[in-house]
HTML snippet that shows the backbone in 3Dmol.js (N, CA, C, O; Angstrom):
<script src="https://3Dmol.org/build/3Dmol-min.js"></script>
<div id="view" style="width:600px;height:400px;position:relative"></div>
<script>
const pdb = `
ATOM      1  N   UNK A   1      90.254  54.746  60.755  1.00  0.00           N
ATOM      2  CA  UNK A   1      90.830  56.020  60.416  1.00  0.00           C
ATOM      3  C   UNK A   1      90.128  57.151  61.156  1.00  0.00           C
ATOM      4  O   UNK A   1      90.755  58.186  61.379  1.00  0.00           O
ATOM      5  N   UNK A   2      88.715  56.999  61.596  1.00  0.00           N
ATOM      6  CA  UNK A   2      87.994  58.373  62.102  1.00  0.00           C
ATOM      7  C   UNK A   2      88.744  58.594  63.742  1.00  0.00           C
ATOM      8  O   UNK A   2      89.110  59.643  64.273  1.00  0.00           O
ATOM      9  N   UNK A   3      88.811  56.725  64.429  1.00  0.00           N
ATOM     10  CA  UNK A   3      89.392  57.210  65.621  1.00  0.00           C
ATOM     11  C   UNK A   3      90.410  57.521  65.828  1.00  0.00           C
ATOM     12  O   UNK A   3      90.698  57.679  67.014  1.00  0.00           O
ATOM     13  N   UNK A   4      91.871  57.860  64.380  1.00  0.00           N
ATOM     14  CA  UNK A   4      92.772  58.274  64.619  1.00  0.00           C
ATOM     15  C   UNK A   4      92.466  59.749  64.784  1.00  0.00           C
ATOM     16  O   UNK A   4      92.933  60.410  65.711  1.00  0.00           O
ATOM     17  N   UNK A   5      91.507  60.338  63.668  1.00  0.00           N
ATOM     18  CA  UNK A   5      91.372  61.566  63.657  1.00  0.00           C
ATOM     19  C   UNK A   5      90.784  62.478  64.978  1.00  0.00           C
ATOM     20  O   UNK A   5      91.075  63.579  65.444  1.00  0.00           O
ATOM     21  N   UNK A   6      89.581  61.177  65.399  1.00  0.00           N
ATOM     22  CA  UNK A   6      88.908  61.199  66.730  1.00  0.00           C
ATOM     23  C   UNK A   6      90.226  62.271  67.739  1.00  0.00           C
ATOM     24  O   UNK A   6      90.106  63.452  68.065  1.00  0.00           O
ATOM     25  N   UNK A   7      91.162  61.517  67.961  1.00  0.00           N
ATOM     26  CA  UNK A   7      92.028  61.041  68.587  1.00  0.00           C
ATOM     27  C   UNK A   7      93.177  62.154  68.906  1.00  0.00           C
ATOM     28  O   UNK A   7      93.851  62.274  69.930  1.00  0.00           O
ATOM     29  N   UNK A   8      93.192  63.100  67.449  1.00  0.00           N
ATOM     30  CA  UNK A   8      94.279  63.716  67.143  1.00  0.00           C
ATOM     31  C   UNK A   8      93.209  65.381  67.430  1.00  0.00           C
ATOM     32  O   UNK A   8      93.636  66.523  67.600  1.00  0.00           O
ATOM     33  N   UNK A   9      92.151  65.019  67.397  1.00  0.00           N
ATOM     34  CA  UNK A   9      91.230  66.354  67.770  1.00  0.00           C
ATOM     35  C   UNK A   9      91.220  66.624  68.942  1.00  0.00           C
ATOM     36  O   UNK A   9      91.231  67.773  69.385  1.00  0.00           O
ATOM     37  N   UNK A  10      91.190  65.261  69.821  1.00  0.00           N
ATOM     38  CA  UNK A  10      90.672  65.690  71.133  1.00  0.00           C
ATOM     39  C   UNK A  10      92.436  65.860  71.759  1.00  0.00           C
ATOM     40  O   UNK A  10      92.614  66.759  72.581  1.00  0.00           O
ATOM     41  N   UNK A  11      93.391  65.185  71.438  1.00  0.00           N
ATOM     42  CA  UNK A  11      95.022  65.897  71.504  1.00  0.00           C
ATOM     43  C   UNK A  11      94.900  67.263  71.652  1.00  0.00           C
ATOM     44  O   UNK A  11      94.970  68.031  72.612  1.00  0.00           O
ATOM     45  N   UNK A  12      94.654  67.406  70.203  1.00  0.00           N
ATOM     46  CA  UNK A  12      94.664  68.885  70.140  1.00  0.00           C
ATOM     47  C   UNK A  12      93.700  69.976  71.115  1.00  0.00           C
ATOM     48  O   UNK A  12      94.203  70.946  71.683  1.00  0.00           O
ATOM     49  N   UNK A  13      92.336  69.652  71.188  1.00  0.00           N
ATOM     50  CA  UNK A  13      91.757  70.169  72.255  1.00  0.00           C
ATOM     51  C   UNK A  13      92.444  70.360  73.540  1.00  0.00           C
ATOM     52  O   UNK A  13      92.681  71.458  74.045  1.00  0.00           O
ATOM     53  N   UNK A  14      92.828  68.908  74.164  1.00  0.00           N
ATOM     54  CA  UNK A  14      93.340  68.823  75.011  1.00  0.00           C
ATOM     55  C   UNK A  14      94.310  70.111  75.468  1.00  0.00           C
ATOM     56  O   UNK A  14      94.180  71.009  76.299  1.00  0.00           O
ATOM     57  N   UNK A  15      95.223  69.789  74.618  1.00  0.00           N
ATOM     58  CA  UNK A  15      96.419  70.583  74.337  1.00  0.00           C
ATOM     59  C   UNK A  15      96.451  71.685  74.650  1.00  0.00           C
ATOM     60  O   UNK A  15      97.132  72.182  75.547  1.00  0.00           O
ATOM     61  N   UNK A  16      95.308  72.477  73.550  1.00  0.00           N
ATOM     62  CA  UNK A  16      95.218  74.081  73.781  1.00  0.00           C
ATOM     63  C   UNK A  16      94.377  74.296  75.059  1.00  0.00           C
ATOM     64  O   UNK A  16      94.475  75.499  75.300  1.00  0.00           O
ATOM     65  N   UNK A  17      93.719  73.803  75.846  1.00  0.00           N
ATOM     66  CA  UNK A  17      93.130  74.227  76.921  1.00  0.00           C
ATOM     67  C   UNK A  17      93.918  73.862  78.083  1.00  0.00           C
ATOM     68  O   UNK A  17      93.497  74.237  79.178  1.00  0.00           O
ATOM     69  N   UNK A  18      95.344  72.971  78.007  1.00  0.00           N
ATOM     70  CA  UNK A  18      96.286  72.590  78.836  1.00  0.00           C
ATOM     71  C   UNK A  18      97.452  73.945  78.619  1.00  0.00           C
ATOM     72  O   UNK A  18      98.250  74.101  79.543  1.00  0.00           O
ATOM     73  N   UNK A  19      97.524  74.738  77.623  1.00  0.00           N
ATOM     74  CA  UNK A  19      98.616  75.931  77.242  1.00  0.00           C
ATOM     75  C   UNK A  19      98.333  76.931  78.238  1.00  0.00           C
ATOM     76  O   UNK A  19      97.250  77.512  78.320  1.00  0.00           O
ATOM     77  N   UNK A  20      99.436  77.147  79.084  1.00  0.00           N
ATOM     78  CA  UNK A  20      99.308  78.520  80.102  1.00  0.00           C
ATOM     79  C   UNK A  20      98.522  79.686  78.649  1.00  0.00           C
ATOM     80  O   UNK A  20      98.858  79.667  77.465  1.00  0.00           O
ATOM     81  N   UNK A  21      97.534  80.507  79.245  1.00  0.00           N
ATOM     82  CA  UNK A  21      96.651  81.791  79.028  1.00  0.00           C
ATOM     83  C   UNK A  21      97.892  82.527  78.440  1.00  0.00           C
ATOM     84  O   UNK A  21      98.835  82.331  79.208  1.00  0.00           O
ATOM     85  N   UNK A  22      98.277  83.326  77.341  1.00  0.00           N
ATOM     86  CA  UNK A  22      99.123  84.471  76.914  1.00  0.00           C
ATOM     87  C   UNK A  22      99.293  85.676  78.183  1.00  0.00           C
ATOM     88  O   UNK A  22      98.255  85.734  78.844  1.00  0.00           O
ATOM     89  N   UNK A  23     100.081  86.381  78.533  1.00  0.00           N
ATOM     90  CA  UNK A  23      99.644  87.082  79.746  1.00  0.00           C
ATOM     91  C   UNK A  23      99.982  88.935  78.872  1.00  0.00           C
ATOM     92  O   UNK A  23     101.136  89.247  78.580  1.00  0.00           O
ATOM     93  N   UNK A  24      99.121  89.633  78.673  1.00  0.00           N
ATOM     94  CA  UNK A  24      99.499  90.380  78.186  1.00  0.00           C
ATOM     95  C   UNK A  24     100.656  91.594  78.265  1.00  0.00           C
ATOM     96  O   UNK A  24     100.669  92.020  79.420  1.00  0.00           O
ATOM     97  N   UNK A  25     101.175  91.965  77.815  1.00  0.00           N
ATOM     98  CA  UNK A  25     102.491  92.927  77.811  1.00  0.00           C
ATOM     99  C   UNK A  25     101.822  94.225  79.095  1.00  0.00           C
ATOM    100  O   UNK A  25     100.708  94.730  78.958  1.00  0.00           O
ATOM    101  N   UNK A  26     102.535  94.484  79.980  1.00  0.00           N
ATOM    102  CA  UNK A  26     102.504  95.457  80.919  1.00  0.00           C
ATOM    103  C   UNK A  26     103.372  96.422  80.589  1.00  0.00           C
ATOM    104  O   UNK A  26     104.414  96.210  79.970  1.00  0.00           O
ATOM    105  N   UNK A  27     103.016  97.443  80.956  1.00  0.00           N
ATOM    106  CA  UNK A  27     104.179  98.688  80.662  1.00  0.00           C
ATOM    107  C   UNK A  27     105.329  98.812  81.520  1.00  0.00           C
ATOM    108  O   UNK A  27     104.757  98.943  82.602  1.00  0.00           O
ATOM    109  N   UNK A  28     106.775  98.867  81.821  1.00  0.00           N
ATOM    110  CA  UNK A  28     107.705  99.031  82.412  1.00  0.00           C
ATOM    111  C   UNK A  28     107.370 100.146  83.409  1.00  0.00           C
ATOM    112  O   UNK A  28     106.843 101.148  82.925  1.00  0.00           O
ATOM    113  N   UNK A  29     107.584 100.124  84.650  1.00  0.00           N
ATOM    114  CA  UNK A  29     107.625 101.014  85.664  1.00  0.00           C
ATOM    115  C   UNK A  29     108.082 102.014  85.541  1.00  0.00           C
ATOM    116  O   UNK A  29     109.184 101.903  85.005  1.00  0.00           O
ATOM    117  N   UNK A  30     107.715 103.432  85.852  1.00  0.00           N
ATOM    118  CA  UNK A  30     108.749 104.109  85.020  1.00  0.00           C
ATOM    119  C   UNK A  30     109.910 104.400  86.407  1.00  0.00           C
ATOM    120  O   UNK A  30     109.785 104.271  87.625  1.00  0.00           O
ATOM    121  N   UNK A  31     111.090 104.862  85.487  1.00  0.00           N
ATOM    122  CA  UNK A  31     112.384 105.025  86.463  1.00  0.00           C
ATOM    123  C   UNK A  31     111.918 105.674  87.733  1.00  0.00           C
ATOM    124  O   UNK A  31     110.966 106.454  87.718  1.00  0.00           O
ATOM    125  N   UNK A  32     112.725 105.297  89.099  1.00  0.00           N
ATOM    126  CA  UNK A  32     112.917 106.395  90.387  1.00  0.00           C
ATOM    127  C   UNK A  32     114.011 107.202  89.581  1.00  0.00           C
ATOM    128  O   UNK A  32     115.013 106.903  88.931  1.00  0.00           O
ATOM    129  N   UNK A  33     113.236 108.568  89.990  1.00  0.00           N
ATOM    130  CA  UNK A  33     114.538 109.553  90.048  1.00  0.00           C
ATOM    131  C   UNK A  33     115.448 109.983  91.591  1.00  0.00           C
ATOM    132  O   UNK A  33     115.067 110.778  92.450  1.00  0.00           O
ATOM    133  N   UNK A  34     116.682 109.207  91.583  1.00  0.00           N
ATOM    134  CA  UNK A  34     116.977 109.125  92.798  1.00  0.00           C
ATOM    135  C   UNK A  34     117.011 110.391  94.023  1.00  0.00           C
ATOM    136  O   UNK A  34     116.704 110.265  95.209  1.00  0.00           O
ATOM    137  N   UNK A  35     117.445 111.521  93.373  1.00  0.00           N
ATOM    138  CA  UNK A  35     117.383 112.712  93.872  1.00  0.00           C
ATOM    139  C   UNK A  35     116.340 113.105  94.120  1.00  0.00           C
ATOM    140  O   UNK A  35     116.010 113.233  95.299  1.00  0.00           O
ATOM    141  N   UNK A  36     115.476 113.426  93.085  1.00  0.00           N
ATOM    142  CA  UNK A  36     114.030 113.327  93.801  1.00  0.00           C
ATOM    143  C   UNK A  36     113.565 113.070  95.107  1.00  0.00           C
ATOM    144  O   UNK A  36     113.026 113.603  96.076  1.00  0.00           O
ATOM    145  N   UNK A  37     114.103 111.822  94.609  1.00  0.00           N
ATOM    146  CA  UNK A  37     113.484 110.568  96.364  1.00  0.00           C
ATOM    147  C   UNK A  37     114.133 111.704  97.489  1.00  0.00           C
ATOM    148  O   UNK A  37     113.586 112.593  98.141  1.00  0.00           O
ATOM    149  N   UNK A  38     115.468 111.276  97.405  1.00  0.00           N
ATOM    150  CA  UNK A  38     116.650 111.658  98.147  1.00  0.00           C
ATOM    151  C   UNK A  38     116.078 113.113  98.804  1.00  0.00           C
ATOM    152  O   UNK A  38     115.900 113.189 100.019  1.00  0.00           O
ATOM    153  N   UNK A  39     115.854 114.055  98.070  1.00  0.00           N
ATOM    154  CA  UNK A  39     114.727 115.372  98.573  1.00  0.00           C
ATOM    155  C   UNK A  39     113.870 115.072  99.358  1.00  0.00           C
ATOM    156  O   UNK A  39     113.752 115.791 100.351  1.00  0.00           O
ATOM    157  N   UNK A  40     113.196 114.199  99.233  1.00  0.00           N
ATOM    158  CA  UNK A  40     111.392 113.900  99.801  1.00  0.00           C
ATOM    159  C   UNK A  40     112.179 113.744 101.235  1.00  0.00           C
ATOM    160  O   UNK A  40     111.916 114.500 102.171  1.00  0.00           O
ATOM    161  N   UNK A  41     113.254 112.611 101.341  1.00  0.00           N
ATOM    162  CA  UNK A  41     113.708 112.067 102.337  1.00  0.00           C
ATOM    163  C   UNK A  41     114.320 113.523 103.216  1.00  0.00           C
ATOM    164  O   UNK A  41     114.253 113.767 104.421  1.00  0.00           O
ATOM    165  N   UNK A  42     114.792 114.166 102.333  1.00  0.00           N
ATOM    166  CA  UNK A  42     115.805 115.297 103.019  1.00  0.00           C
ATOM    167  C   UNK A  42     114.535 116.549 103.847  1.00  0.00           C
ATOM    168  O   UNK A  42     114.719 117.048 104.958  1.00  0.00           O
ATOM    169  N   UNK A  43     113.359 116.809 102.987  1.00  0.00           N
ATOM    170  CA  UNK A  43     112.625 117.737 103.438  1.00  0.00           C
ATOM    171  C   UNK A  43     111.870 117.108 104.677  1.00  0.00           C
ATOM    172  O   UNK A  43     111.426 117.821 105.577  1.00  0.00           O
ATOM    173  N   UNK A  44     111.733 115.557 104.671  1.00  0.00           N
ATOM    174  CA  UNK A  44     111.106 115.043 105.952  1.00  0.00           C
ATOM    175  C   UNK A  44     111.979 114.921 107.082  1.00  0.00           C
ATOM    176  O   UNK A  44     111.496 114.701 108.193  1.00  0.00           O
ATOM    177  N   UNK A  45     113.343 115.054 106.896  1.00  0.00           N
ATOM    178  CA  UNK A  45     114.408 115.117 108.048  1.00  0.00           C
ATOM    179  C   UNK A  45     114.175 116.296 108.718  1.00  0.00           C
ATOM    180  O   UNK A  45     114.013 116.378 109.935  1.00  0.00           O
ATOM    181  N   UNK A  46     114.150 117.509 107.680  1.00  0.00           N
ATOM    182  CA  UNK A  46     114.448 118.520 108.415  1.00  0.00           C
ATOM    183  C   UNK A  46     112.858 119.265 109.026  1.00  0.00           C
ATOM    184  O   UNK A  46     112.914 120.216 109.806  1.00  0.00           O
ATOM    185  N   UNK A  47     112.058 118.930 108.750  1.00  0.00           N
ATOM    186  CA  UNK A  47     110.701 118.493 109.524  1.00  0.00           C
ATOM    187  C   UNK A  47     110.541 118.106 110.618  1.00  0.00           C
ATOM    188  O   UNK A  47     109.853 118.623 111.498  1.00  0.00           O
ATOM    189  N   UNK A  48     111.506 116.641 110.684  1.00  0.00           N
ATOM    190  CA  UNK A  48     111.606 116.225 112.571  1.00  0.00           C
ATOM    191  C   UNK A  48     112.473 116.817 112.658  1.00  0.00           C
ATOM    192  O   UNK A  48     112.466 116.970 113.880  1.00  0.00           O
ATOM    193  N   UNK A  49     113.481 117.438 112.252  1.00  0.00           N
ATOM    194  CA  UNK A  49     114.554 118.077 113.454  1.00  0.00           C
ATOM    195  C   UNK A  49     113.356 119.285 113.922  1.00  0.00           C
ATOM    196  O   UNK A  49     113.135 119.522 115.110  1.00  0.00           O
ATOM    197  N   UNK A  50     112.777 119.853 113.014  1.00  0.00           N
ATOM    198  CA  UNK A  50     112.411 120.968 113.733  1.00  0.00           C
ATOM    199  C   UNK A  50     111.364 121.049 114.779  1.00  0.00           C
ATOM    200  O   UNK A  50     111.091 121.983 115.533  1.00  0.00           O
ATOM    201  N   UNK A  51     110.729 119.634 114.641  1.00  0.00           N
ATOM    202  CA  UNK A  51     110.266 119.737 116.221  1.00  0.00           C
ATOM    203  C   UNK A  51     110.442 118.492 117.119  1.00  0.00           C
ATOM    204  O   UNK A  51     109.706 117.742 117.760  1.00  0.00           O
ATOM    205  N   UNK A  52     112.254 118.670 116.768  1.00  0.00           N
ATOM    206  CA  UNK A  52     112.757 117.630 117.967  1.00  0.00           C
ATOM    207  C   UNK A  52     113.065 116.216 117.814  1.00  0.00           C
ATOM    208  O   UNK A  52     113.768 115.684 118.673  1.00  0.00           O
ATOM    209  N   UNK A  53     112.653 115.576 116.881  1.00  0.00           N
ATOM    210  CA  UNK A  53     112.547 114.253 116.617  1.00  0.00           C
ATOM    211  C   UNK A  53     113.811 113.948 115.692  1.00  0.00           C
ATOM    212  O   UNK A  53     113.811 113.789 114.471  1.00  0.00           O
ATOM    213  N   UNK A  54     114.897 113.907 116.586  1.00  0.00           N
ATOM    214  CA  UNK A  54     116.687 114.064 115.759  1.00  0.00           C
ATOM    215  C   UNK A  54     117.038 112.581 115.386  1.00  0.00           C
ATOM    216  O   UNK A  54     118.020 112.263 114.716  1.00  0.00           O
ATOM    217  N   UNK A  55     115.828 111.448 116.063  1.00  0.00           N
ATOM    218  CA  UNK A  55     116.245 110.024 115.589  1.00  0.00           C
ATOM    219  C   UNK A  55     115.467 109.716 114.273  1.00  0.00           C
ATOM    220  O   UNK A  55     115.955 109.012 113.389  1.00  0.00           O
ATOM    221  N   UNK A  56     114.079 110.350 114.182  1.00  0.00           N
ATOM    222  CA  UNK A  56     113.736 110.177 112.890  1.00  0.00           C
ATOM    223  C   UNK A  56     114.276 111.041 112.102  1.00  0.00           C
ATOM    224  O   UNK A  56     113.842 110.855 110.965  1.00  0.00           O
ATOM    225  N   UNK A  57     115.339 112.278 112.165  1.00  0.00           N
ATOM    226  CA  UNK A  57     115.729 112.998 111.010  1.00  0.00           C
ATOM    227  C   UNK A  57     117.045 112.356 110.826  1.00  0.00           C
ATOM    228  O   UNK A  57     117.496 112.686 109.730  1.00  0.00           O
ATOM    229  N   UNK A  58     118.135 111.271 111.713  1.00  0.00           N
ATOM    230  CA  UNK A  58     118.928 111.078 111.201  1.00  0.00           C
ATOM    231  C   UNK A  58     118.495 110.040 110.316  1.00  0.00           C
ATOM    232  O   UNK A  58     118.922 109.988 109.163  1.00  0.00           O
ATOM    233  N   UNK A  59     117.574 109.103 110.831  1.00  0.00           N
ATOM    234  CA  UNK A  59     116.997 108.102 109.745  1.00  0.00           C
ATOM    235  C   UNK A  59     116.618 108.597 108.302  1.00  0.00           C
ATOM    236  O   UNK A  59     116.434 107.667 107.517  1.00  0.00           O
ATOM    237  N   UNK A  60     116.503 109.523 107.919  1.00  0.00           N
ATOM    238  CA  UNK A  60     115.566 110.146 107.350  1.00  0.00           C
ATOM    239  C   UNK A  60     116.777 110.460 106.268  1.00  0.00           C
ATOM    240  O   UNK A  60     116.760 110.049 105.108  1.00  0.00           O
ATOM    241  N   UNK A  61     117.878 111.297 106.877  1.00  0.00           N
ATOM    242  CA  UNK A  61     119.185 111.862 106.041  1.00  0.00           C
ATOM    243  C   UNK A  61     119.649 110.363 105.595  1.00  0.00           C
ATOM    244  O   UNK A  61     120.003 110.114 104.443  1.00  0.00           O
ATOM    245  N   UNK A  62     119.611 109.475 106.553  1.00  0.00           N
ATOM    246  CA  UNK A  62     120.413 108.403 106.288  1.00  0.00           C
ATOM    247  C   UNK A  62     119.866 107.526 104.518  1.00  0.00           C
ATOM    248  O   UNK A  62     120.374 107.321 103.415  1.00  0.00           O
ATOM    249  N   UNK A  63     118.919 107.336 105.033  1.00  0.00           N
ATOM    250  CA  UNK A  63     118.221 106.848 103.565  1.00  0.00           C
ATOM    251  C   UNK A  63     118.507 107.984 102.335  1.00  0.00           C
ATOM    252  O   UNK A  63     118.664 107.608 101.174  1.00  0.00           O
ATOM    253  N   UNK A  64     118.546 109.065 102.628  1.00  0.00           N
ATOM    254  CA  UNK A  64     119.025 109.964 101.098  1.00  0.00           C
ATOM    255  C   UNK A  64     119.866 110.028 100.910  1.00  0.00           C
ATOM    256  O   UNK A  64     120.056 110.396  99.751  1.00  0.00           O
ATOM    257  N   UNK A  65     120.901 109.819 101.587  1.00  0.00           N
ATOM    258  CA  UNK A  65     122.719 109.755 101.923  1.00  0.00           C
ATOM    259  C   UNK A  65     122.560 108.098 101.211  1.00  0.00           C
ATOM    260  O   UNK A  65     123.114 107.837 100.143  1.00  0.00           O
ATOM    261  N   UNK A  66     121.913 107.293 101.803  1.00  0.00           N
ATOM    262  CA  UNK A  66     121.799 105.854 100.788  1.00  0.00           C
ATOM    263  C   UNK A  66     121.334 106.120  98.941  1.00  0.00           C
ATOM    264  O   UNK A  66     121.402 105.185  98.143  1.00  0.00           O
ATOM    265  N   UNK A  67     121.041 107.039  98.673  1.00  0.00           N
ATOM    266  CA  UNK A  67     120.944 107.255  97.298  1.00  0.00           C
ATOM    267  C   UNK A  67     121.718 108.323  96.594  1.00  0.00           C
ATOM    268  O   UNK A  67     122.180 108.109  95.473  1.00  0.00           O
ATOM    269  N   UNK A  68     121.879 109.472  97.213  1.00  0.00           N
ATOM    270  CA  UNK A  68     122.768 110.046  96.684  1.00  0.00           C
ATOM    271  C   UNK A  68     123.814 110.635  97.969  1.00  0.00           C
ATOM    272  O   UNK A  68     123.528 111.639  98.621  1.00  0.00           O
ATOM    273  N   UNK A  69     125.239 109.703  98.224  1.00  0.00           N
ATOM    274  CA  UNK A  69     125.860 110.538  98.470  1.00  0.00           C
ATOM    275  C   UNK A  69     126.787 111.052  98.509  1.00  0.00           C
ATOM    276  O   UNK A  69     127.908 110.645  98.203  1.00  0.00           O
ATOM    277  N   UNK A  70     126.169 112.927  99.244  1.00  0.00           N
ATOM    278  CA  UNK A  70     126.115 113.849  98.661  1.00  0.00           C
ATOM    279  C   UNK A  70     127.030 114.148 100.537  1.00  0.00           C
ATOM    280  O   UNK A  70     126.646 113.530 101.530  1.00  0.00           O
ATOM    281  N   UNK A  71     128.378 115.342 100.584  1.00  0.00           N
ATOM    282  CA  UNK A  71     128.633 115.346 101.753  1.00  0.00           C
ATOM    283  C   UNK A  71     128.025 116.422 102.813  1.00  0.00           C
ATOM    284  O   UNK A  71     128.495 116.640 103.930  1.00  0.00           O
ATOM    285  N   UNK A  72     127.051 116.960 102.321  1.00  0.00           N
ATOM    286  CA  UNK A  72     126.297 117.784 102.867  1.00  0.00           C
ATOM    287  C   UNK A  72     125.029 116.723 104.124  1.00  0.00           C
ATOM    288  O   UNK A  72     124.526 117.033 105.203  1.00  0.00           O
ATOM    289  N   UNK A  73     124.936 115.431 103.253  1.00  0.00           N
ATOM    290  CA  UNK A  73     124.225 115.089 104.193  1.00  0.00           C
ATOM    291  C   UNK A  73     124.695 114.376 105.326  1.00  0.00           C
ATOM    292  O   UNK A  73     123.899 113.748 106.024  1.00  0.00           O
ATOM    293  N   UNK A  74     125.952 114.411 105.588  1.00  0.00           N
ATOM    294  CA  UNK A  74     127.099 113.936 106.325  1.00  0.00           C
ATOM    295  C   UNK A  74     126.949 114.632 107.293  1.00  0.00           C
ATOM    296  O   UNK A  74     126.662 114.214 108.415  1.00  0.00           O
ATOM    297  N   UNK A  75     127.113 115.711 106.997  1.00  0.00           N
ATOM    298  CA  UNK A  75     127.148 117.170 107.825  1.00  0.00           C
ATOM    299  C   UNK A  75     125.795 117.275 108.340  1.00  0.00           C
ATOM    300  O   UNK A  75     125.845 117.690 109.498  1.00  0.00           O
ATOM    301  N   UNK A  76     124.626 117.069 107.955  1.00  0.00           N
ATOM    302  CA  UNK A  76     123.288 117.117 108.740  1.00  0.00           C
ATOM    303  C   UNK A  76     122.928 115.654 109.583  1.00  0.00           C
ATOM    304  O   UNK A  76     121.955 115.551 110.330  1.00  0.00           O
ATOM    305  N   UNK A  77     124.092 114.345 109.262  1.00  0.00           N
ATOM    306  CA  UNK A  77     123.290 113.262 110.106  1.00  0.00           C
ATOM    307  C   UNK A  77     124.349 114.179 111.334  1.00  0.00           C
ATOM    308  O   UNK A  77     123.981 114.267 112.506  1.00  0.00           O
ATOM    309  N   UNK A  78     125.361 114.662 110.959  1.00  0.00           N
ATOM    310  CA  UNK A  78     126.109 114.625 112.471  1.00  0.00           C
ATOM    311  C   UNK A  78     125.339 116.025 112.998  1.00  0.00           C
ATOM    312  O   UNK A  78     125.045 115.873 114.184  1.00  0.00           O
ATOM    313  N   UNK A  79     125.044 116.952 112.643  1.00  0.00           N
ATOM    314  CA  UNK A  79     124.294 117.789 113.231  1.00  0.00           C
ATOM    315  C   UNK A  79     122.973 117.246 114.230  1.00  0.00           C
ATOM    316  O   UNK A  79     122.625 117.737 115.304  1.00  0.00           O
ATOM    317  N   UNK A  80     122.484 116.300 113.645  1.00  0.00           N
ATOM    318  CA  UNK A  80     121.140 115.820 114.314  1.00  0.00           C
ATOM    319  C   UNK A  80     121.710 115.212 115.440  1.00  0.00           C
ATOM    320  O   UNK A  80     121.092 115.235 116.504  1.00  0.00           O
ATOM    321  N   UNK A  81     122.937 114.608 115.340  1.00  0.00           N
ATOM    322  CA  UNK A  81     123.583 113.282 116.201  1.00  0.00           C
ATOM    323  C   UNK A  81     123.974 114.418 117.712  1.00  0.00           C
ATOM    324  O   UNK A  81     123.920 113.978 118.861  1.00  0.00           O
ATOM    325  N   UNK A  82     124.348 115.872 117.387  1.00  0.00           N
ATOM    326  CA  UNK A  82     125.244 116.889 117.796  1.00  0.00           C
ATOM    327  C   UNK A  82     123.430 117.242 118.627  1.00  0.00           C
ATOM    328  O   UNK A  82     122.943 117.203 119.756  1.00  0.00           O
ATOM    329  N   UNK A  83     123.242 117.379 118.041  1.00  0.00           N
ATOM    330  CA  UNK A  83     121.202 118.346 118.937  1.00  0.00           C
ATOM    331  C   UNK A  83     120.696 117.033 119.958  1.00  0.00           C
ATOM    332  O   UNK A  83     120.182 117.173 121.068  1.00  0.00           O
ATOM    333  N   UNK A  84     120.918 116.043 119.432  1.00  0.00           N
ATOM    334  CA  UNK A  84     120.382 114.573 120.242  1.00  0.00           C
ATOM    335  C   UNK A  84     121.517 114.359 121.156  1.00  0.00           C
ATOM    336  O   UNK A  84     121.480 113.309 121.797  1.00  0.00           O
ATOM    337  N   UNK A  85     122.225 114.915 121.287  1.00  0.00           N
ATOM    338  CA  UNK A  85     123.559 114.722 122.605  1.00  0.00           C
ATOM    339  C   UNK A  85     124.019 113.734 122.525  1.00  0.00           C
ATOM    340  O   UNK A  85     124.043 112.939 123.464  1.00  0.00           O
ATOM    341  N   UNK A  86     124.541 113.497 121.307  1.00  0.00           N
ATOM    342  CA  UNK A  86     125.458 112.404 120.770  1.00  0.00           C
ATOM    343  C   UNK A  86     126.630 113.045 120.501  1.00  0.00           C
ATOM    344  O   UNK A  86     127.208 112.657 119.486  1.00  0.00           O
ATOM    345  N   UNK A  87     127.219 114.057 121.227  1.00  0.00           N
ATOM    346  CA  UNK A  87     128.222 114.777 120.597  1.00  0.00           C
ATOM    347  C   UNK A  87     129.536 113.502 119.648  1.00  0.00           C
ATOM    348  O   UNK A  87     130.022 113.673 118.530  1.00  0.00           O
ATOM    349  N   UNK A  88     129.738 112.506 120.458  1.00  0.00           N
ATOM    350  CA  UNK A  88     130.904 111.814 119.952  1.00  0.00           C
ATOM    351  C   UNK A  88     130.557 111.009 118.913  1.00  0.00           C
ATOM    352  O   UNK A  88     131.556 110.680 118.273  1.00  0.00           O
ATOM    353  N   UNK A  89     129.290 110.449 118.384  1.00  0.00           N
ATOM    354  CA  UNK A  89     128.916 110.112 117.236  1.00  0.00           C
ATOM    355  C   UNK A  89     128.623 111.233 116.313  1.00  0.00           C
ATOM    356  O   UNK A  89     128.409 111.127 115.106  1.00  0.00           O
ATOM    357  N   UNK A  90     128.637 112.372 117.049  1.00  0.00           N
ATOM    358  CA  UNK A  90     128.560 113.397 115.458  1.00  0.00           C
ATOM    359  C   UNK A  90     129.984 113.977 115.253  1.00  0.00           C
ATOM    360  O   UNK A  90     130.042 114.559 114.170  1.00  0.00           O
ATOM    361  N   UNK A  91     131.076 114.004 115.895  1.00  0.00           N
ATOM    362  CA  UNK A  91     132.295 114.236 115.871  1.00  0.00           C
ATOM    363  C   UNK A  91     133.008 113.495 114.953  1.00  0.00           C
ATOM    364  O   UNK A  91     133.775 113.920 114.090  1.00  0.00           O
ATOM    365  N   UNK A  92     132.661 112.213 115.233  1.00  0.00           N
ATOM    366  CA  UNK A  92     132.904 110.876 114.534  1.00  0.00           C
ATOM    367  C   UNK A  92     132.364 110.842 113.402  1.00  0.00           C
ATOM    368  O   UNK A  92     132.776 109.889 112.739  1.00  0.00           O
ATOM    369  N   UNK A  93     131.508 111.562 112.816  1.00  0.00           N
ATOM    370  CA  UNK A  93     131.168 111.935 111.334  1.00  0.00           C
ATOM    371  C   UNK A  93     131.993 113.068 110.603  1.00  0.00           C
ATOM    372  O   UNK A  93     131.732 113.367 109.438  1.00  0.00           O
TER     373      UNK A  93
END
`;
const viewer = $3Dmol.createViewer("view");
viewer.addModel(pdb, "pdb");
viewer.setStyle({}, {cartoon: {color: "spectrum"}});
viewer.zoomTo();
viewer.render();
</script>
């Protein structure tokens, strides 16, 4: 009878030191506020346009136009497209 008990202890030992660790509760990320973003993106566009850099400001509109869009930023990728002498890709917007 002891080596059943033997038996059923070291199970149990076994057992609990074989159980994945509890992993404790993390707090939820808090939300992107998309507009927000969409700003950060918009004030760094118009940053490179202003000294010239019309491929990183259409990139730049393009990603905030990917979160909110809005047709104003339509009007600034083709402006950048229009300063970078792309006239027919900003026409085409």
């Amino acid at each position: 009878m002891s080596r059943v008990l033997l038996r059923l202890v070291l199970l149990a030992v076994l057992g609990t030191a074989a159980a994945p660790a509890q992993v404790s509760a993390q707090p939820a990320p808090a939300p992107v506020d998309k507009k927000q973003v969409a700003r950060q993106y918009t004030d760094a566009a118009l940053a490179a346009a202003k000294i010239g850099d019309y491929d990183t400001a259409i990139n730049f509109y393009q990603k905030a136009y990917q979160l909110v869009p809005h047709p104003t930023l339509i009007f600034d990728i083709a402006e950048a497209q229009r300063l970078a002498g792309r006239v027919d890709l900003a026409l085409s917007l």
